[in-house]
mmCIF file of the N, C-alpha and C atoms, coordinates in Angstrom:
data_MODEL
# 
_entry.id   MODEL 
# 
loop_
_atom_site.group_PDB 
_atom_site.id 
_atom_site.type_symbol 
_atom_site.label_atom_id 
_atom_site.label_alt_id 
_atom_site.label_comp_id 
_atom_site.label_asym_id 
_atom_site.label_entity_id 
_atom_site.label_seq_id 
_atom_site.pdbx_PDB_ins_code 
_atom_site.Cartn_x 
_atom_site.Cartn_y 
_atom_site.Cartn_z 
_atom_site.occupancy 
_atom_site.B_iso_or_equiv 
_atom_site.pdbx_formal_charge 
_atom_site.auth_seq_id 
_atom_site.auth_comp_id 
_atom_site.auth_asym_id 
_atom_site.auth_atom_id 
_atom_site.pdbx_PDB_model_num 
ATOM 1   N N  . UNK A 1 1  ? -18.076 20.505  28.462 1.00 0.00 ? 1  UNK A N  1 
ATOM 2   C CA . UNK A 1 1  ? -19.171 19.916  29.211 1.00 0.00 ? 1  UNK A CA 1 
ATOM 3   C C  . UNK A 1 1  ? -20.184 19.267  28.272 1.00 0.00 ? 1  UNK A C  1 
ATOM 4   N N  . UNK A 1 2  ? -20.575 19.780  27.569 1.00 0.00 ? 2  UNK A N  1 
ATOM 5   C CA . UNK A 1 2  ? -22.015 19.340  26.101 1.00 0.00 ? 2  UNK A CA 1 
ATOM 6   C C  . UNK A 1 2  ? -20.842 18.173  25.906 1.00 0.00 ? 2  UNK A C  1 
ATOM 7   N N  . UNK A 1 3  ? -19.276 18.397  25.181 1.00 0.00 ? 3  UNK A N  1 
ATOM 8   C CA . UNK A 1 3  ? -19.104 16.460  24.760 1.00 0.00 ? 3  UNK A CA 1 
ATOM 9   C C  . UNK A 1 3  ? -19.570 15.842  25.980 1.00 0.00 ? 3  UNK A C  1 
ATOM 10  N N  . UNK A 1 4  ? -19.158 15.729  27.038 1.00 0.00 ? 4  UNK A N  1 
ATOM 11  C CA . UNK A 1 4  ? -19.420 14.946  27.932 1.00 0.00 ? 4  UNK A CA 1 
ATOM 12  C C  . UNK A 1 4  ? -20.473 14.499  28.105 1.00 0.00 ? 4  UNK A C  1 
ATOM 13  N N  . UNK A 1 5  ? -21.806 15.357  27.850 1.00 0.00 ? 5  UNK A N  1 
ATOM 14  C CA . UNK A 1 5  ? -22.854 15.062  28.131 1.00 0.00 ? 5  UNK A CA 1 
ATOM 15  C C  . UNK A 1 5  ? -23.278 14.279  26.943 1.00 0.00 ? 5  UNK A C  1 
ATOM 16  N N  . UNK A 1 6  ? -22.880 14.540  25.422 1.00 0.00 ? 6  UNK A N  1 
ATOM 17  C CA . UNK A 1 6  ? -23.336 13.503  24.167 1.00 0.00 ? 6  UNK A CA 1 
ATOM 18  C C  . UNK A 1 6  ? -22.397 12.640  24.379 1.00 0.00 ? 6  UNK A C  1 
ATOM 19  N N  . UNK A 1 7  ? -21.266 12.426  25.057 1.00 0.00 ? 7  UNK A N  1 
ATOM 20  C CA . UNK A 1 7  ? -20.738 11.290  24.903 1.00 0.00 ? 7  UNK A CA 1 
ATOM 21  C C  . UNK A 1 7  ? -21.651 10.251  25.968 1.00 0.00 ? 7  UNK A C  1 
ATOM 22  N N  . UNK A 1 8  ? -22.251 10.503  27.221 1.00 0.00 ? 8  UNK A N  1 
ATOM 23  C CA . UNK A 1 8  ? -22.983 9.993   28.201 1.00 0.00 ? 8  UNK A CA 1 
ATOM 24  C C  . UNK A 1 8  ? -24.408 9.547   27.590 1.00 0.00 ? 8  UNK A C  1 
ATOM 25  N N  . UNK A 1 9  ? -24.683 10.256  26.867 1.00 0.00 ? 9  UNK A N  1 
ATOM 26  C CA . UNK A 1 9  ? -25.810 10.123  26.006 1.00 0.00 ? 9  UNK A CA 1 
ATOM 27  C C  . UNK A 1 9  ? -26.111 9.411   24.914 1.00 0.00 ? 9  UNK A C  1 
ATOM 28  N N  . UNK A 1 10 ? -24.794 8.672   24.223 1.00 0.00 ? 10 UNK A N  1 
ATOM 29  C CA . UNK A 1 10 ? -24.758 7.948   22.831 1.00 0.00 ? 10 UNK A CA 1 
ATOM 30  C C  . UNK A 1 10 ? -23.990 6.481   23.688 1.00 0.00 ? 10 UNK A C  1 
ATOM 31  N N  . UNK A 1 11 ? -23.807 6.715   24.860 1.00 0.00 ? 11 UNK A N  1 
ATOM 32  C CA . UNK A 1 11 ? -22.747 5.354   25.920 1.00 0.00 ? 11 UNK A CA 1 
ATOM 33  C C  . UNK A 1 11 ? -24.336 4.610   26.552 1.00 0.00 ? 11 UNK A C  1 
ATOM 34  N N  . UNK A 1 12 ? -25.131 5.431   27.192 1.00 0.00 ? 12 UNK A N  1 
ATOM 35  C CA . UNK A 1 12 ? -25.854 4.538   28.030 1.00 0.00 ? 12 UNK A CA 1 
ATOM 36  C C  . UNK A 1 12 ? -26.940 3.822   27.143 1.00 0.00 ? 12 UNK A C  1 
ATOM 37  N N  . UNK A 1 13 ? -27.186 4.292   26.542 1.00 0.00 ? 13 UNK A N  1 
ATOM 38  C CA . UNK A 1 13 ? -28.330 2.891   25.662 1.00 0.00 ? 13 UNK A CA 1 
ATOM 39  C C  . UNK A 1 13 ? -27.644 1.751   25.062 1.00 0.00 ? 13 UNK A C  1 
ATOM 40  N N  . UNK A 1 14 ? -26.277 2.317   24.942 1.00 0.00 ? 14 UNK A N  1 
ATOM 41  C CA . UNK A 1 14 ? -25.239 1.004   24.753 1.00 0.00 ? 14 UNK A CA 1 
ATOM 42  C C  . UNK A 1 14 ? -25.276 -0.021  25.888 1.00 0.00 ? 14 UNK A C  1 
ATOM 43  N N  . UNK A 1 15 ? -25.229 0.730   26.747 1.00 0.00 ? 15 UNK A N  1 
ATOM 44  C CA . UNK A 1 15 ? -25.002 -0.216  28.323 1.00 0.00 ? 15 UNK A CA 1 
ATOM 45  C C  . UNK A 1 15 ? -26.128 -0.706  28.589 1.00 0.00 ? 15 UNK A C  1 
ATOM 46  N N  . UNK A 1 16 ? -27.671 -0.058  28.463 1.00 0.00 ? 16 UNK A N  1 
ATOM 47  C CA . UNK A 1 16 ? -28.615 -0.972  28.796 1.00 0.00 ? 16 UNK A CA 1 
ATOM 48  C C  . UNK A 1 16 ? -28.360 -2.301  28.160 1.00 0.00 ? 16 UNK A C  1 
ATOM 49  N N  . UNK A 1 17 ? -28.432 -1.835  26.599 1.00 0.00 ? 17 UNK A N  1 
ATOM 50  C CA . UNK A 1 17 ? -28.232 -3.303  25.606 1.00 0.00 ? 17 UNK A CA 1 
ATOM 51  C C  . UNK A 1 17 ? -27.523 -4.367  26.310 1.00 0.00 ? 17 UNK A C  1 
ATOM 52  N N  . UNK A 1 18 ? -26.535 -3.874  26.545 1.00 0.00 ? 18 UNK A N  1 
ATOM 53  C CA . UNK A 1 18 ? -25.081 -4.864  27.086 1.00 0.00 ? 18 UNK A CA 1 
ATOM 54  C C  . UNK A 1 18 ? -25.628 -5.744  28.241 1.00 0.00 ? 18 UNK A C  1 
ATOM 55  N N  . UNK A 1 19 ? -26.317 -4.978  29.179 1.00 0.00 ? 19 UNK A N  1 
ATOM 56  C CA . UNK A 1 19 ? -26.931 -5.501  29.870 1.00 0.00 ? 19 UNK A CA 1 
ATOM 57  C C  . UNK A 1 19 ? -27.804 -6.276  30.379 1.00 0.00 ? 19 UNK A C  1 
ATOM 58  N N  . UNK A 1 20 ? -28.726 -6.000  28.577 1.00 0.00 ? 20 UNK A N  1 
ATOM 59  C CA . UNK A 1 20 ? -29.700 -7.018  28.771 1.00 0.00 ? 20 UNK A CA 1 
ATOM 60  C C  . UNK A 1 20 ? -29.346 -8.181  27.967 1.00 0.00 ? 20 UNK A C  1 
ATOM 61  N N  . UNK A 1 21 ? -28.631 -7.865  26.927 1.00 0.00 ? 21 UNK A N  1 
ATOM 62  C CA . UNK A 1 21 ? -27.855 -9.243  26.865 1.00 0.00 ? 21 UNK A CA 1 
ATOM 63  C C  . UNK A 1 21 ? -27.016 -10.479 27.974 1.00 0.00 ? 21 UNK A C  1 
ATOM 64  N N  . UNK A 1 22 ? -26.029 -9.628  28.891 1.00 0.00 ? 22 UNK A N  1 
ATOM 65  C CA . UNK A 1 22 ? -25.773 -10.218 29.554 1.00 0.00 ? 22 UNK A CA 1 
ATOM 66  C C  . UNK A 1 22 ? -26.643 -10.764 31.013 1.00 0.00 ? 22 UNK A C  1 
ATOM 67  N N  . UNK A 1 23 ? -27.824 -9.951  31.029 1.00 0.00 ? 23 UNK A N  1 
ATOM 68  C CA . UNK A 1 23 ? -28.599 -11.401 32.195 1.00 0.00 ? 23 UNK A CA 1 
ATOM 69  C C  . UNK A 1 23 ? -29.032 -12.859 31.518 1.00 0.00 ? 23 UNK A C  1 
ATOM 70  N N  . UNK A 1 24 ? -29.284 -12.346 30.430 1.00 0.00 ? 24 UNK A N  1 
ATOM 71  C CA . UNK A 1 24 ? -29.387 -13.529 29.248 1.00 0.00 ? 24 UNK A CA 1 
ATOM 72  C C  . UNK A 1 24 ? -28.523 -14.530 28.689 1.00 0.00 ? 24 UNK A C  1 
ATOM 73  N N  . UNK A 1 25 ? -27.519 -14.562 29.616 1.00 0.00 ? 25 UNK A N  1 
ATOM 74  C CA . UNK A 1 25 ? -26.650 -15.496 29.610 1.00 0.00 ? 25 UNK A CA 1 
ATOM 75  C C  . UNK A 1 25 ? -25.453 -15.456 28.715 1.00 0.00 ? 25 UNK A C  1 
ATOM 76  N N  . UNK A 1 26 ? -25.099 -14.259 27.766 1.00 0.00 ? 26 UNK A N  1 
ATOM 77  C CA . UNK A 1 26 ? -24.711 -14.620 26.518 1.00 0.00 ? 26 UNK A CA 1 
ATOM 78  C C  . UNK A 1 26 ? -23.527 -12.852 26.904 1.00 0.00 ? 26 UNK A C  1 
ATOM 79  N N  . UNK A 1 27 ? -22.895 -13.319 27.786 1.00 0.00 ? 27 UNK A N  1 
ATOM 80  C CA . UNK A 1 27 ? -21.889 -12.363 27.594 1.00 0.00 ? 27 UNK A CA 1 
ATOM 81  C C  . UNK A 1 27 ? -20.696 -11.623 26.462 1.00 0.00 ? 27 UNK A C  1 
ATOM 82  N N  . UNK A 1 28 ? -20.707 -12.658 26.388 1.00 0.00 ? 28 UNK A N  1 
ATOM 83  C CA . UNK A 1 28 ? -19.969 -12.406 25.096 1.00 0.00 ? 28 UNK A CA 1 
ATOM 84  C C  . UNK A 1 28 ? -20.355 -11.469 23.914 1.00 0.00 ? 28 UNK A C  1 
ATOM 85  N N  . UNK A 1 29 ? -21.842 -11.281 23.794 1.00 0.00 ? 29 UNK A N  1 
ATOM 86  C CA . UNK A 1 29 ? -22.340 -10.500 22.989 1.00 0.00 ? 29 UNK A CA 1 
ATOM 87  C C  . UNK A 1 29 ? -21.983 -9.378  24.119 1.00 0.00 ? 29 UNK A C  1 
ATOM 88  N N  . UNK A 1 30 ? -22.666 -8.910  25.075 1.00 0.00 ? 30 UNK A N  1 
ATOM 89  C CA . UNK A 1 30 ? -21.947 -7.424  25.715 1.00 0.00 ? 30 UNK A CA 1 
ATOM 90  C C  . UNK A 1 30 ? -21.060 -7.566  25.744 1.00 0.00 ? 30 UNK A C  1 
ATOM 91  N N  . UNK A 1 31 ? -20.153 -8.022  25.866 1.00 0.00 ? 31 UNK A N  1 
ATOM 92  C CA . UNK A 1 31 ? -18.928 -7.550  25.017 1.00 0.00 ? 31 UNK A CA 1 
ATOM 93  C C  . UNK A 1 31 ? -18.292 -6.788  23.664 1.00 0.00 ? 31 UNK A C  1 
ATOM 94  N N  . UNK A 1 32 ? -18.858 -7.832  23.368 1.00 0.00 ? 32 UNK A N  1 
ATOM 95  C CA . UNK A 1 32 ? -18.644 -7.383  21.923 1.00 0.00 ? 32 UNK A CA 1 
ATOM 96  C C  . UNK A 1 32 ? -19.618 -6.100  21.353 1.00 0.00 ? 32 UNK A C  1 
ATOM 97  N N  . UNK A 1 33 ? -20.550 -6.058  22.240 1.00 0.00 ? 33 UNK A N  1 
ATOM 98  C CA . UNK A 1 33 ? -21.535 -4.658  21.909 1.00 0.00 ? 33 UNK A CA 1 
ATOM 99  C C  . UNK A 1 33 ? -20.535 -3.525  22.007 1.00 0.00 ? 33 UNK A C  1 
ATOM 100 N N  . UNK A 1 34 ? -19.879 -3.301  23.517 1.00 0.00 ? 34 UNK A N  1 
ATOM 101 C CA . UNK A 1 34 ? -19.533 -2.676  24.260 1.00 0.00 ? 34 UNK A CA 1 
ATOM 102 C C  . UNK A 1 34 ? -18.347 -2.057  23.378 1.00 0.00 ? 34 UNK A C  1 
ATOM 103 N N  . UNK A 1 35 ? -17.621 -3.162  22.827 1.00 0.00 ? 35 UNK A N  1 
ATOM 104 C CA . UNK A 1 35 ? -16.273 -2.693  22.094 1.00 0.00 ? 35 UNK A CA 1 
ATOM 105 C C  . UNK A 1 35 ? -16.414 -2.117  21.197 1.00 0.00 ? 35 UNK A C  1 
ATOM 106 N N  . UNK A 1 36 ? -17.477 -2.654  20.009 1.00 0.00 ? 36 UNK A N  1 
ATOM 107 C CA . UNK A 1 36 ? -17.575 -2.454  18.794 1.00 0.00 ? 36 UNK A CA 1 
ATOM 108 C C  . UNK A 1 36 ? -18.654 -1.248  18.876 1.00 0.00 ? 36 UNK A C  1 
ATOM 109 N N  . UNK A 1 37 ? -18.970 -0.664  19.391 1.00 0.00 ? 37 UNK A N  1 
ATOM 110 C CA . UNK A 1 37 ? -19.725 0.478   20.097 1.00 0.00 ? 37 UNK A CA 1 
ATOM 111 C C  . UNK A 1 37 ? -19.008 1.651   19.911 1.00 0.00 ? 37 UNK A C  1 
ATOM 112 N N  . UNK A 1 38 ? -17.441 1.641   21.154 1.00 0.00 ? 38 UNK A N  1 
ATOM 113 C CA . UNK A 1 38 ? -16.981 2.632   21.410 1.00 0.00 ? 38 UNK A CA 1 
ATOM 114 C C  . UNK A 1 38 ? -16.133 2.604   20.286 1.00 0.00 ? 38 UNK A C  1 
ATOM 115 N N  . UNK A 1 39 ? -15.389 1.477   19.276 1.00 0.00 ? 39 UNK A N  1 
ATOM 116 C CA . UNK A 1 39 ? -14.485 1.652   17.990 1.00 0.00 ? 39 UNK A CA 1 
ATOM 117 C C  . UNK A 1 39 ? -15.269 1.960   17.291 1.00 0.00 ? 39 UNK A C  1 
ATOM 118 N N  . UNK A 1 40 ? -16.563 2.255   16.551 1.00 0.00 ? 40 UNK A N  1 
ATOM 119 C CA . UNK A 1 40 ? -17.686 2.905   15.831 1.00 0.00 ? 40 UNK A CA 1 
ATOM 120 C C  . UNK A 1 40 ? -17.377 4.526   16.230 1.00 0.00 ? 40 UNK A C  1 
ATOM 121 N N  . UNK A 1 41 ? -17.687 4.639   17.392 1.00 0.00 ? 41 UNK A N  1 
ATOM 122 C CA . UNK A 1 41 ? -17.364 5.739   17.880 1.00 0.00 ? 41 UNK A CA 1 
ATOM 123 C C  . UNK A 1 41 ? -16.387 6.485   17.828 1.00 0.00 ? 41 UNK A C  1 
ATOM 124 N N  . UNK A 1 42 ? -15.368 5.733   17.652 1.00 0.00 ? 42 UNK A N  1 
ATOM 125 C CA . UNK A 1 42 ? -13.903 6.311   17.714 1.00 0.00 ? 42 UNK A CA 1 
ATOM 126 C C  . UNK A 1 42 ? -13.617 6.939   16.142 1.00 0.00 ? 42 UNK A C  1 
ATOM 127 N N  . UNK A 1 43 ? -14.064 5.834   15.543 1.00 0.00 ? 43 UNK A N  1 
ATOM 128 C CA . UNK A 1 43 ? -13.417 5.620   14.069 1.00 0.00 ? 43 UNK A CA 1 
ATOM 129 C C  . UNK A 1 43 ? -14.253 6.739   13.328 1.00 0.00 ? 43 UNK A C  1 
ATOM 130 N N  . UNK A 1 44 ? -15.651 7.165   13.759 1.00 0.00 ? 44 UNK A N  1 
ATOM 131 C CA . UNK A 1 44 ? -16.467 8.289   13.004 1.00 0.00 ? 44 UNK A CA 1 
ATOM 132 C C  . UNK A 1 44 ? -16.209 9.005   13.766 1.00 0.00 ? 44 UNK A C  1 
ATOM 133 N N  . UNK A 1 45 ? -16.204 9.457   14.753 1.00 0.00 ? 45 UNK A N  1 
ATOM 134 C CA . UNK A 1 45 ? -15.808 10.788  15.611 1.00 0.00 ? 45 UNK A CA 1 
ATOM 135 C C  . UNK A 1 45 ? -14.549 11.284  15.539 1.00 0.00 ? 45 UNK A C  1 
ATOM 136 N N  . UNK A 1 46 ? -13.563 10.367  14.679 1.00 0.00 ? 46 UNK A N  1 
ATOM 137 C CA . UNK A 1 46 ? -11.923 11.142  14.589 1.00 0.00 ? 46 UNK A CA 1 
ATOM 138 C C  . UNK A 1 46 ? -11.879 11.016  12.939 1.00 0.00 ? 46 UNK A C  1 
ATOM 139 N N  . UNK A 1 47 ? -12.798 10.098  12.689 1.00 0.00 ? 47 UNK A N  1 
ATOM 140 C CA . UNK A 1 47 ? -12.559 9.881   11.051 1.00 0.00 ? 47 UNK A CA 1 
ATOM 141 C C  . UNK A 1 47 ? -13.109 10.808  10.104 1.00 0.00 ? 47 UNK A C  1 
ATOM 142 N N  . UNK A 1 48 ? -14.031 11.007  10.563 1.00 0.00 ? 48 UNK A N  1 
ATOM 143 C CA . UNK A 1 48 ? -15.039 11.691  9.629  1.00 0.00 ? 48 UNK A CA 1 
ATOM 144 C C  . UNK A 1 48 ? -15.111 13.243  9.556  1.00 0.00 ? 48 UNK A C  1 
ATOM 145 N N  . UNK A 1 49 ? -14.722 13.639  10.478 1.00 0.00 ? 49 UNK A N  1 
ATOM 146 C CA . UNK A 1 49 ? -14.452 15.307  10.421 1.00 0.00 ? 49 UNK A CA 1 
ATOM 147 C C  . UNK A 1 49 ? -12.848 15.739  9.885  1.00 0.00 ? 49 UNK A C  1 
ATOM 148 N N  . UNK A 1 50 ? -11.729 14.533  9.816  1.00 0.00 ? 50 UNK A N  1 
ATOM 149 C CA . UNK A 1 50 ? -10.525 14.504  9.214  1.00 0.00 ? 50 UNK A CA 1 
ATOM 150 C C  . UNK A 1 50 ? -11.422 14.792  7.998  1.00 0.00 ? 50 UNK A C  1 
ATOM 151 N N  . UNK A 1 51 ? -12.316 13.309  7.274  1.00 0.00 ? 51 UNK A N  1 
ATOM 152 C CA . UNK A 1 51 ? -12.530 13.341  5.744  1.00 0.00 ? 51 UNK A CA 1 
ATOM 153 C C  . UNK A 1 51 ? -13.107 15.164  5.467  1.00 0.00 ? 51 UNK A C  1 
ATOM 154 N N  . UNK A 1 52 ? -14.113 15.633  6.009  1.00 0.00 ? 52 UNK A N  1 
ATOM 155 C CA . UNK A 1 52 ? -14.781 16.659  6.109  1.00 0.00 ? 52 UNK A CA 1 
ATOM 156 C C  . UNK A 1 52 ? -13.944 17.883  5.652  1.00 0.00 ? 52 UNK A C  1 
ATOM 157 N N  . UNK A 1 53 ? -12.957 18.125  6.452  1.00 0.00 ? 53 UNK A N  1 
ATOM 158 C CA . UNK A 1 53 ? -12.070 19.099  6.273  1.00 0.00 ? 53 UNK A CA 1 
ATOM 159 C C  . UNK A 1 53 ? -10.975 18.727  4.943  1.00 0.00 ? 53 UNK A C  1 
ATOM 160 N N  . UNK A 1 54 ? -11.073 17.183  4.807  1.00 0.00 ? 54 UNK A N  1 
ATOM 161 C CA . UNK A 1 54 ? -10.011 17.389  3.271  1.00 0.00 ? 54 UNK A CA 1 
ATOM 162 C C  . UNK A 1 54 ? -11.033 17.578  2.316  1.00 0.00 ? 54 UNK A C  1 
ATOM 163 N N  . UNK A 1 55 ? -12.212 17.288  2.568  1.00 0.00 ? 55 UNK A N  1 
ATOM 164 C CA . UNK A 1 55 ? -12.573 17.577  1.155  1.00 0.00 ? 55 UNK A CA 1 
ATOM 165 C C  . UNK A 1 55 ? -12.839 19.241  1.094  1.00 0.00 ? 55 UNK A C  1 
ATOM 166 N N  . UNK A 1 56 ? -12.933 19.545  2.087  1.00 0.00 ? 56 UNK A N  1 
ATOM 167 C CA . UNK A 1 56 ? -13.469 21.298  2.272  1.00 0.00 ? 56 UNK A CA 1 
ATOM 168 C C  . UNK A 1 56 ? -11.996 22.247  1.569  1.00 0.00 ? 56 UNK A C  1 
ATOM 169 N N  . UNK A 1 57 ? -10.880 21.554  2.314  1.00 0.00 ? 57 UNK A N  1 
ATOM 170 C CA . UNK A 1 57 ? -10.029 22.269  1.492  1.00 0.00 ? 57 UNK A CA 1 
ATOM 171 C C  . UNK A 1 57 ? -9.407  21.597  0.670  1.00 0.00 ? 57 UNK A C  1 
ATOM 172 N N  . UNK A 1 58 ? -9.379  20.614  0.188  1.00 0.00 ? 58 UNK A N  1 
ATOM 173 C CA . UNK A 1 58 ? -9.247  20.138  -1.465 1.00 0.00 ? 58 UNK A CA 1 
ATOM 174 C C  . UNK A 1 58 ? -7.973  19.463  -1.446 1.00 0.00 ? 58 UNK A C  1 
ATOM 175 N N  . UNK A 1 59 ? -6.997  19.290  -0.149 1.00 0.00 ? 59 UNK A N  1 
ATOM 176 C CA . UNK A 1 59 ? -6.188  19.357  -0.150 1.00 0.00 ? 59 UNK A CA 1 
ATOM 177 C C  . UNK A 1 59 ? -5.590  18.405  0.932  1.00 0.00 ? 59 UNK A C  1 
ATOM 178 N N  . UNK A 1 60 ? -4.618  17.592  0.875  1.00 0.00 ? 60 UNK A N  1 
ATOM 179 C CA . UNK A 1 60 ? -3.920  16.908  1.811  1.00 0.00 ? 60 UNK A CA 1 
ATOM 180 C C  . UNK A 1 60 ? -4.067  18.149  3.263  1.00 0.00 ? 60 UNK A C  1 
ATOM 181 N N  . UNK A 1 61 ? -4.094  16.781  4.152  1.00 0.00 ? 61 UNK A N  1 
ATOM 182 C CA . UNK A 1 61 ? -3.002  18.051  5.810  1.00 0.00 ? 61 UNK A CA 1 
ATOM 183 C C  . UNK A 1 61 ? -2.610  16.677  6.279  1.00 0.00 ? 61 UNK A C  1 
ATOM 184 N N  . UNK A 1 62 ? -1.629  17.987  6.273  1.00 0.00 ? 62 UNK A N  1 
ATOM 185 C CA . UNK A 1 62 ? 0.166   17.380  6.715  1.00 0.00 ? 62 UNK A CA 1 
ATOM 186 C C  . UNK A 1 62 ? -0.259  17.338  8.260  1.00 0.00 ? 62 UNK A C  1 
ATOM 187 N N  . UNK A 1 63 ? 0.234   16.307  9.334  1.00 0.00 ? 63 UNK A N  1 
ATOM 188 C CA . UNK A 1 63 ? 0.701   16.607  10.455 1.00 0.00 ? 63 UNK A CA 1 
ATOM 189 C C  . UNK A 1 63 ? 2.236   15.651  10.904 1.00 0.00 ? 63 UNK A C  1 
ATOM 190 N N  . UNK A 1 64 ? 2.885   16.451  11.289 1.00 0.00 ? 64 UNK A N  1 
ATOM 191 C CA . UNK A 1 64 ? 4.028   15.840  11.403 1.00 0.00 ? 64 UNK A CA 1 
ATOM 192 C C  . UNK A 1 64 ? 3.951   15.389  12.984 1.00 0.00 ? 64 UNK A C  1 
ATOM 193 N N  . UNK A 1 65 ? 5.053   14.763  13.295 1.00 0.00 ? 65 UNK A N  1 
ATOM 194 C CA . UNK A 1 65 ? 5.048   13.697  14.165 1.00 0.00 ? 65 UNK A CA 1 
ATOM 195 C C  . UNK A 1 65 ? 5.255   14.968  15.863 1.00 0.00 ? 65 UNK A C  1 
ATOM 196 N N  . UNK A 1 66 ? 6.131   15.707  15.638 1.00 0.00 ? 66 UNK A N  1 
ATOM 197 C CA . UNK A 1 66 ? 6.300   16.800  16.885 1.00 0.00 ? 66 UNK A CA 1 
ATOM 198 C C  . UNK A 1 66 ? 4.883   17.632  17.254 1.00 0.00 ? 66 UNK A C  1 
ATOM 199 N N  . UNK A 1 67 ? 4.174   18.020  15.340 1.00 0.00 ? 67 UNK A N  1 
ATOM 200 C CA . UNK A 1 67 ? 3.047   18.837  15.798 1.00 0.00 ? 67 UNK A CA 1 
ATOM 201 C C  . UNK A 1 67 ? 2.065   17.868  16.427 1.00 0.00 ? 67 UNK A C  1 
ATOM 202 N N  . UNK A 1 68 ? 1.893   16.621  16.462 1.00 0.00 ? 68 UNK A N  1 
ATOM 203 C CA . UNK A 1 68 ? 0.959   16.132  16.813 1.00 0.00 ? 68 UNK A CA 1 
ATOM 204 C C  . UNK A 1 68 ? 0.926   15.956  18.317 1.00 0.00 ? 68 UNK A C  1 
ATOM 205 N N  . UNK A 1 69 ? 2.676   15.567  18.786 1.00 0.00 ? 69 UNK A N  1 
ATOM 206 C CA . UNK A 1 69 ? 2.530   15.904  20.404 1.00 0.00 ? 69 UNK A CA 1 
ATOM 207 C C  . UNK A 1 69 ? 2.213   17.039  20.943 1.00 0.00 ? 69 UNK A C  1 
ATOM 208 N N  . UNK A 1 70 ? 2.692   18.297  20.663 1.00 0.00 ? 70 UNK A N  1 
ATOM 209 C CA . UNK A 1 70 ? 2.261   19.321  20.962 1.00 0.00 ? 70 UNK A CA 1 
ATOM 210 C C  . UNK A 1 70 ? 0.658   19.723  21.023 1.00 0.00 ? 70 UNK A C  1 
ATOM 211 N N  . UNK A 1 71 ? -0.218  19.488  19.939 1.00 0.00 ? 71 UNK A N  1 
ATOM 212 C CA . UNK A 1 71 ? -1.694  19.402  20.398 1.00 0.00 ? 71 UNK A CA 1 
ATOM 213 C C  . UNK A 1 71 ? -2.168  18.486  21.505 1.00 0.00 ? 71 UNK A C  1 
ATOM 214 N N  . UNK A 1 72 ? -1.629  17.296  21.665 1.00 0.00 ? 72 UNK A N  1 
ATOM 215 C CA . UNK A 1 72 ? -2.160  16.257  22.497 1.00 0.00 ? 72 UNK A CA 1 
ATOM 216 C C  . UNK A 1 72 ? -1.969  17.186  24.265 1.00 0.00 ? 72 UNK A C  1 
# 
């Protein structure tokens, strides 16, 4: 429930932006807010706690291709 709620919470000031760009004629920028927003998001929220944990244990992690379906 709390992600949900920081994910709702780090999304809507995105969307005002988007928004007020786009009465302003210039859609294309909300767009491009919108995308490059949630791939920011993506890329530090899956990236950065990977880096976190290799440097914590000093060490490669392995995930192989079966273990990874199995978590999903």
């Amino acid at each position: 429930m709390s992600v949900l709620v920081l994910a709702a919470g780090t999304s809507i000031p995105d969307m005002f932006g988007s928004l007020a760009v786009a009465r302003e004629g210039q859609g294309d920028m909300a767009v491009s807010n919108a995308i490059g927003s949630n791939v920011f998001d993506i890329l530090l929220g899956l990236g950065l706690p990977w880096f976190i944990m290799i440097l914590w244990r000093g060490e490669d992690i392995e995930v192989e291709k079966g273990d990874l379906f199995m978590n999903i």
